[in-house]
FIDRENFI-350129 format. One record per residue: residue in three letters; x, y, z of N, C-alpha, C, O in turn. Coordinates in pm, whole numbers, plus 50000, padded with zeros to 5 digits. Example, Ala and Ser with C-alpha at 12.3 -4.5 7.8 and 13.67 -1.06 7.14 Angstrom:
REM FIDRENFI-350129
ala513194943150780512304955050780513204967050780514244966850846 ser512854977550708513674989450714512905000350787513415011450804 
END
This chain:
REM FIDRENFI-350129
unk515565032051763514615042951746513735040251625514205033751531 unk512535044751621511565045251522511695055351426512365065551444 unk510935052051302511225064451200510595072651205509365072151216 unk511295082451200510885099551245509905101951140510305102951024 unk508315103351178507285110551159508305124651020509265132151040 unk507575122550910508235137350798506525142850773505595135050751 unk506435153250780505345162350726505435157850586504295153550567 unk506205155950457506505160450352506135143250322505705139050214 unk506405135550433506795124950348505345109650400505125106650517 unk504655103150280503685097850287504145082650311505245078350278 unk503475077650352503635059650330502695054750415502275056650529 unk502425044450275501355034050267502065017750252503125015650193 unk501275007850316501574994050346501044982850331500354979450427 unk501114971450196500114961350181500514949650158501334945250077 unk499574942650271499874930050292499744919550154498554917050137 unk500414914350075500034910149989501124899049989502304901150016 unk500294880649936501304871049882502394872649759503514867749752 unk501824879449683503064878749577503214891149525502314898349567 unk504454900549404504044906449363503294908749278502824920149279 unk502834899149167501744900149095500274903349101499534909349023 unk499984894549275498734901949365498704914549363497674920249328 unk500304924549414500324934949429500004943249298499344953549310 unk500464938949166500414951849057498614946449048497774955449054 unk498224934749036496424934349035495624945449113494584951649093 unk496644944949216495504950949310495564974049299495094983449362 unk496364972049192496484989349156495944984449050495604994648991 unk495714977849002495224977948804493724978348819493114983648725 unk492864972548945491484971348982491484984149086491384983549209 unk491604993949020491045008049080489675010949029489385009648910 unk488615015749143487365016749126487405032349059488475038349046 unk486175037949021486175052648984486355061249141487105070349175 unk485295053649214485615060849397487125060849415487775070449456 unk487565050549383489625052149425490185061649362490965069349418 unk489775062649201490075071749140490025085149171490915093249145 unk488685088049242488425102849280489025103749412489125115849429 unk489555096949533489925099649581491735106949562492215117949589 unk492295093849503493505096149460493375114749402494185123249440 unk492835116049357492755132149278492705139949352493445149749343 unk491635138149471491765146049563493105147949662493465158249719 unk493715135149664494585138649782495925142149709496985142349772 unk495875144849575497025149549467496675164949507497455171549575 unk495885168249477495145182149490495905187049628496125199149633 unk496455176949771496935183549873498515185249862499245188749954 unk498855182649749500515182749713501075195349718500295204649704 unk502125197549732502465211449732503615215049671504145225749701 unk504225205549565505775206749515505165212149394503955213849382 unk506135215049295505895218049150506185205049045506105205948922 unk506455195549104506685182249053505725172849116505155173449224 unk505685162849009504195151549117505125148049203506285151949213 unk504315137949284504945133549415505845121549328505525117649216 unk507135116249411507515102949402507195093749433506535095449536 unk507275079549398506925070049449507675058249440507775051149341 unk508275056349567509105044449623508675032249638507805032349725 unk508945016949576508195007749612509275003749681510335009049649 unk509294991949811509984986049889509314969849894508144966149904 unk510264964049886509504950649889509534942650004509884953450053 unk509534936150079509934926650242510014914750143509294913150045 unk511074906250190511054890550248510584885350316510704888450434 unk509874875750280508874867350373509964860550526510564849850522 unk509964870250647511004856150749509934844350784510094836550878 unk509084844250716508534824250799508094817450620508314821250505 unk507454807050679506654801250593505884807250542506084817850602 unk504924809850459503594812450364502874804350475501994812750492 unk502644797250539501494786150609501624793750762500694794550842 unk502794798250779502804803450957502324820950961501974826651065 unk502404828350806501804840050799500274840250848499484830950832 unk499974853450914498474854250987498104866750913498714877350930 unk496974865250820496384873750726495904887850837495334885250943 unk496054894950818495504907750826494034914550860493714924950918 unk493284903850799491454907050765491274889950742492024883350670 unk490134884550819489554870550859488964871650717488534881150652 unk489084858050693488314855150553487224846550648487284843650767 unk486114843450535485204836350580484904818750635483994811350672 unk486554818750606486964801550628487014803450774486434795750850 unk487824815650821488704816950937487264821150994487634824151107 unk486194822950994484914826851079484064815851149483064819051215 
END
């Protein structure tokens, strides 16, 4: 079975080679990311901020047999 859909509960998913890509890619927040993020805090409804769970995957293949997500301009 698949994971049961939670009203309460959010998740987001990014394809990324390493974790160091990953903390870059929260440290290069635009002011637009910024204002969004605010806004969708604004739809919270606890008396505490939200939590936030990181989960990491293991790569099961090679780095060379992974298929990127979004075509770079090599792959065009």
């Amino acid at each position: 079975m698949g994971q049961q859909l939670r009203e309460d509960f959010w998740t987001e998913s990014y394809h990324v080679s390493t974790w160091d890509d990953y903390l870059r890619h929260n440290m290069r927040r635009t002011k637009a990311d910024a204002e969004v993020s605010a806004r969708i805090l604004k739809l919270h409804r606890g008396a505490a901020p939200p939590r936030v769970h990181r989960m990491i995957e293991r790569h099961s293949a090679f780095p060379h047999y992974d298929m990127p997500l979004k075509a770079t301009n090599e792959q065009i």
